[in-house]
N, C-alpha and C positions, 0 to 999 in steps of 0.2 A: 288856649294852647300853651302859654306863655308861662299860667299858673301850674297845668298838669306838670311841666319840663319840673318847673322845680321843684314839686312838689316829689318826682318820684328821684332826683337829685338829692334831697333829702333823705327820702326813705335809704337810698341804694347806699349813703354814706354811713346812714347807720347798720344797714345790713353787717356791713362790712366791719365797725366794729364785732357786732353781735353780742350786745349788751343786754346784764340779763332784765331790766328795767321793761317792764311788756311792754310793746308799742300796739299792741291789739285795743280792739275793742270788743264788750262781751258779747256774744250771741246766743243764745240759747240752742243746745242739740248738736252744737260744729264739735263734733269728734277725730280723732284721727287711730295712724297705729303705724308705728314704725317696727318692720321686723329684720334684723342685720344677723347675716350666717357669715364667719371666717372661715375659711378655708387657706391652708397652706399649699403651697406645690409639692413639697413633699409630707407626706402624712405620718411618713415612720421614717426611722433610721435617719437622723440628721447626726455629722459629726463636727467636730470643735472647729471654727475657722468656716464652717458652712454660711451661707448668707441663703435665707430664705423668702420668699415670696410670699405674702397674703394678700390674699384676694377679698374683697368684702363685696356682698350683696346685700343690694337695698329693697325692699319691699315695701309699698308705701299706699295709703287707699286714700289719701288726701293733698292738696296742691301745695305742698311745701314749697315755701321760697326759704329756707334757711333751714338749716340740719347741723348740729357742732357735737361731738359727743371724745369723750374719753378713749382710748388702747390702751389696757394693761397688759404689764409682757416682766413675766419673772425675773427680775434685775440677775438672779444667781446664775441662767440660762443663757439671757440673749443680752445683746447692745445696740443699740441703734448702727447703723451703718456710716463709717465716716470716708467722705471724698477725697480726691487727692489734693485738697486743700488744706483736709488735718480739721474742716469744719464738722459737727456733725449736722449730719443730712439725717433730718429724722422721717424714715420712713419713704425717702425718694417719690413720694405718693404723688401718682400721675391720675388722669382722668380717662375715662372712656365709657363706650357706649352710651346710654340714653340719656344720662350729664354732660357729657361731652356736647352731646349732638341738641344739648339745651344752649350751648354757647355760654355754660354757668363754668365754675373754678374749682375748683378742692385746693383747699390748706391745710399746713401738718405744720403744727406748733407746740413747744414744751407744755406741758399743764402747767396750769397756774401755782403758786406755790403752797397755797393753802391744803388743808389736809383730808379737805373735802373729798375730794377724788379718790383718795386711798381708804374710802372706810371698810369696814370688815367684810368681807376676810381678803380687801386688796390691802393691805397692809404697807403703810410705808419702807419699812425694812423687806420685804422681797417683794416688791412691785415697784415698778417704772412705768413710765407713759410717753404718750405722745398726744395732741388735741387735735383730733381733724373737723372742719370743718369744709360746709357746702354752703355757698349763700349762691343765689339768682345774680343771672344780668338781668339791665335791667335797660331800657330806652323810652323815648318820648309816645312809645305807645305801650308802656306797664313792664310790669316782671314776669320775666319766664317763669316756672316752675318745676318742680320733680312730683309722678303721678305715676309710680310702678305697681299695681295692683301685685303680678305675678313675680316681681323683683327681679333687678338688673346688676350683673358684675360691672360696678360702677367704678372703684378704685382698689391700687394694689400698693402697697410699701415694704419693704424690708428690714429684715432682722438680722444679727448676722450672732450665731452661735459662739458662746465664749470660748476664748483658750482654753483648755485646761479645764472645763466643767466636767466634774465628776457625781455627781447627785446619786444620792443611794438607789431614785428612784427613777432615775434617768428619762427625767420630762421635763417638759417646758411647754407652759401655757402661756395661750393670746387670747385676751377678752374684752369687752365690753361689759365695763361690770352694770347692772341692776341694783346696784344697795339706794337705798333710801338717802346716804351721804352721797353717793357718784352723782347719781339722781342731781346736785346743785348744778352741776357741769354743764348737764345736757343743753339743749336750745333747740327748739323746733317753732319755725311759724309757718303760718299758712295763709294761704286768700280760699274764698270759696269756689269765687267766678275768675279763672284764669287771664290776665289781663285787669283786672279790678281792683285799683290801688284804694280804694275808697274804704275796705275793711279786712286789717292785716290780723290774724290771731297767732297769738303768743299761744302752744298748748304748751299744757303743765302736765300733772299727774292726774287733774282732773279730766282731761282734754283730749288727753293721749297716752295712750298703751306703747308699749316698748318690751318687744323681745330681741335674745338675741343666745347665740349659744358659745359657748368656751371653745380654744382649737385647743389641742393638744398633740405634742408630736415627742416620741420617743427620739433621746438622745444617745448616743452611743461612747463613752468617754474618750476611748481610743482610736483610732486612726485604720483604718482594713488596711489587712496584708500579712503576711506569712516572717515568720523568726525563729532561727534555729532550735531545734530541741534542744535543754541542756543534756550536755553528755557525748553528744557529738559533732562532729569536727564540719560539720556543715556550715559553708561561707555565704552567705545571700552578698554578691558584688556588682554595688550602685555607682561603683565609678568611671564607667565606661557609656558609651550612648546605647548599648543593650546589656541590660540587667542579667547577670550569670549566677549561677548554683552548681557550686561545685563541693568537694570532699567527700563522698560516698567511698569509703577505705576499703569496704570489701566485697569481693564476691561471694552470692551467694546459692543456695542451691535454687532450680527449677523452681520451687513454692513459693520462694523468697527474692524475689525479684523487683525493682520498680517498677510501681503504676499505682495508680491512684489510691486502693485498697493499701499497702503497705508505707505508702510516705507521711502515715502518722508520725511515725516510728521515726522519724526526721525533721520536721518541720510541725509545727503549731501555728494556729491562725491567731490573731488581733481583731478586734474592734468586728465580731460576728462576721468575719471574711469568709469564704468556702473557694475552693479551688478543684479547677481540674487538668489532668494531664492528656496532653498532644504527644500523638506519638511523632519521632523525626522521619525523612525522606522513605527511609527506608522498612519505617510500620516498627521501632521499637523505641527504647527510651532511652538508652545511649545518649552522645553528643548528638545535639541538636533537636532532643525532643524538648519542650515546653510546658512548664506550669502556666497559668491561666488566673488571676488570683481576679476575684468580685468581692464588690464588698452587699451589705446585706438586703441592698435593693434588686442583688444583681447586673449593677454593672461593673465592669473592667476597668480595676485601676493598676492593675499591673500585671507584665509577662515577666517571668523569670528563666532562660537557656540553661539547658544543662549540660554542664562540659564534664566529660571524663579524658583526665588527662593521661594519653594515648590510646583511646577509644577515638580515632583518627575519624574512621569511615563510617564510624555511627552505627555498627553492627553488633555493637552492643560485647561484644569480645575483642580481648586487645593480643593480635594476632600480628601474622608476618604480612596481611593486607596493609595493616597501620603502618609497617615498615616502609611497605613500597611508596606508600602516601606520603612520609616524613620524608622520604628520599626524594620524591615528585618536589615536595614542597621547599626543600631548603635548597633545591636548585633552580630550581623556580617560582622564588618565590610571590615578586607582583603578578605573573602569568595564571597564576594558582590559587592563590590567596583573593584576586582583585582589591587590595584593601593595603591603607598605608600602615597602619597597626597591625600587630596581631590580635589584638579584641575587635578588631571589627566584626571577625565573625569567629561562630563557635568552632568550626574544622579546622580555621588556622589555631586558636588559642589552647584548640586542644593539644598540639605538637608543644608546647613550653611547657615539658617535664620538671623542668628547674627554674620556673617560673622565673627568669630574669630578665620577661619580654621580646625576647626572640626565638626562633626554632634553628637551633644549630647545632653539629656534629654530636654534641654534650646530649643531647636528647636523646639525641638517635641510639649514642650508645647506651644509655641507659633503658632504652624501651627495648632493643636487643638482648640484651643480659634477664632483661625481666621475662620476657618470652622463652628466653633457654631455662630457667631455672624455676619457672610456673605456666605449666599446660595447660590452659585450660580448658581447651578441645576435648582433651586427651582423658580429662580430672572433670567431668560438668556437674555430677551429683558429689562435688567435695565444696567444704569452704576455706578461701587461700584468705591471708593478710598479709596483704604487701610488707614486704622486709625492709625493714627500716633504712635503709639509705635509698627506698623509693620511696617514699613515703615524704615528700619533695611538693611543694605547693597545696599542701593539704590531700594528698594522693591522688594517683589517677588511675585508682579502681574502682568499681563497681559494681552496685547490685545490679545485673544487668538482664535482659528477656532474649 
């Protein structure tokens, strides 16, 4: 017993280098085949600052106790992920399912520095890496092994998307490479009889077959989200705790109104974003209805308010109702408003004609003067432009429904 202990004491501590020196002995017919699929978490649409997940599956038809192999990963695309230590953490590669539950380890270590790893067409100059291996525990009654006919999501590590990558072709590959030089890297041994430290094989190229496939994921250079069209006076304003869109300077006829169909005509999207509009309380797009911006997975990375400044009650016409409301509001105003600001919400911040952060007498008469001297009740199939001494915080007219 005494012999066995050390004997697999030994074994286990060269495991653990994983030296490529066989420690096998030959057998005639002991074959194997290792087949490894990557998979990313997201498959498309990754953007700059993104950190991504792979997943790798092993698939294995022979009792590995040791598995080490190379991750190429396009240096122009991706970076290894680094901690709040400022170390990098390559690949944060954790263990699970039927390695885990072997009581075995996975390691993520730089490649070696030789140029083996990189031959064609993993190329030194756009490929990086990372070296994961798998070796067996091991105890005074032999070594565990790995035996996934059907293959198991065994480990996962990260990538995190460059700053600033603009690639003509907006990709970035994860591999395993197959070349004949990668080929030096690998390391696989095996037992035949599980528990059977008496004969370990070293497979080679002879020994052992090895597939595995490329991930690929679309990059997107820029960032989803919506940006003024050049030409017009439209403000996208981030500096508030709710995101506002404001300057729509005129009204227009029936046909030409805000809603989703027409806010080309104002805004452009970034980084394959699409958006859509929310009508406000009262079913139109006035103060307080909403954009909705996604980016090209479809999800929501930002709301933008819309304020029409003295479009008060969000009726989409700036009338003697707005009046009563500025007159409600600047006499009462925390009663009214609930809010210490007036950005807190879009009905108070629509009253600041003169946009100097509060809703006082100055407004009121300005939005008075505007209402005596353009009807629009009155005028609905005409188009007005606001007169230039209203024409005050990027205007508060609009294309309105």
């Amino acid at each position: 017993m005494k012999t066995m202990k050390k004997v697999a004491a030994v074994l286990f501590a060269l495991l653990l280098v994983l030296s490529t020196v066989s420690l096998s002995v030959s057998a005639e017919g002991e074959t194997g085949h290792v087949g490894i699929t990557i998979e990313a978490d997201k498959l498309t649409n990754l953007y700059p600052g993104d950190i991504v997940t792979f997943t790798i599956n092993i698939s294995t038809d022979f009792n590995y106790t040791a598995m080490r192999w190379p991750v190429m990963f396009t240096t122009k695309a991706f970076e290894p992920v680094v901690n709040g230590d400022g170390d990098t953490a390559y690949g944060n590669v954790r263990g699970f399912g039927k390695i885990e539950s072997a009581e075995s380890y996975l390691e993520s270590a730089e490649l070696p520095t030789n140029s083996e790893a990189f031959g064609s067409p993993y190329t030194k100059a756009n490929y990086s890496g990372i070296l994961i291996q798998w070796t067996a525990g091991t105890s005074s009654a032999g070594l565990s092994y790995y035996n996934e006919p059907a293959g198991s999501n065994c480990l996962t590590f990260q990538l995190r998307v460059k700053s600033g990558y603009t690639a003509n072709k907006g990709v970035g590959t994860v591999a395993i490479p197959t070349t004949t030089q990668a080929k030096k890297v690998f390391y696989y041994q095996g037992i035949t009889t599980p528990g059977d430290l008496s004969t370990l094989y070293k497979m080679d190229s002879s020994t052992c077959t090895f597939t595995s496939n490329v991930c690929t994921v679309n990059i997107i250079s820029a960032a989803p989200g919506i940006v003024a069209k050049n030409g017009t006076d439209i403000i996208l304003d981030t500096d508030h705790d709710t995101n506002y869109i404001y300057g729509f300077t005129e009204v227009f006829t029936q046909d030409r109104m805000i809603e989703t169909e027409t806010l080309p005509q104002y805004i452009t999207t970034t980084g394959n974003a699409t958006y859509t509009l929310e009508a406000n309380e009262l079913g139109g797009y006035g103060t307080g209805a909403v954009i909705h911006v996604y980016d090209a997975d479809g999800e929501l990375v930002d709301d933008y308010t819309i304020v029409v400044f003295g479009d008060i009650d969000g009726n989409c016409m700036i009338d003697a109702y707005d009046m009563i409301m500025m007159l409600d509001g600047i006499g009462n105003v925390q009663d009214w408003a609930c809010a210490d600001e007036i950005t807190d919400n879009a009905t108070f911040f629509s009253c600041d004609i003169t946009g100097d952060g509060v809703a006082f007498a100055e407004d009121y008469t300005i939005l008075e003067s505007f209402i005596e001297e353009v009807s629009i009740r009155m005028y609905p199939d005409q188009t007005y432009s606001a007169p230039e001494q209203y024409s005050i915080n990027q205007g508060f007219i609009c294309k309105c429904k």
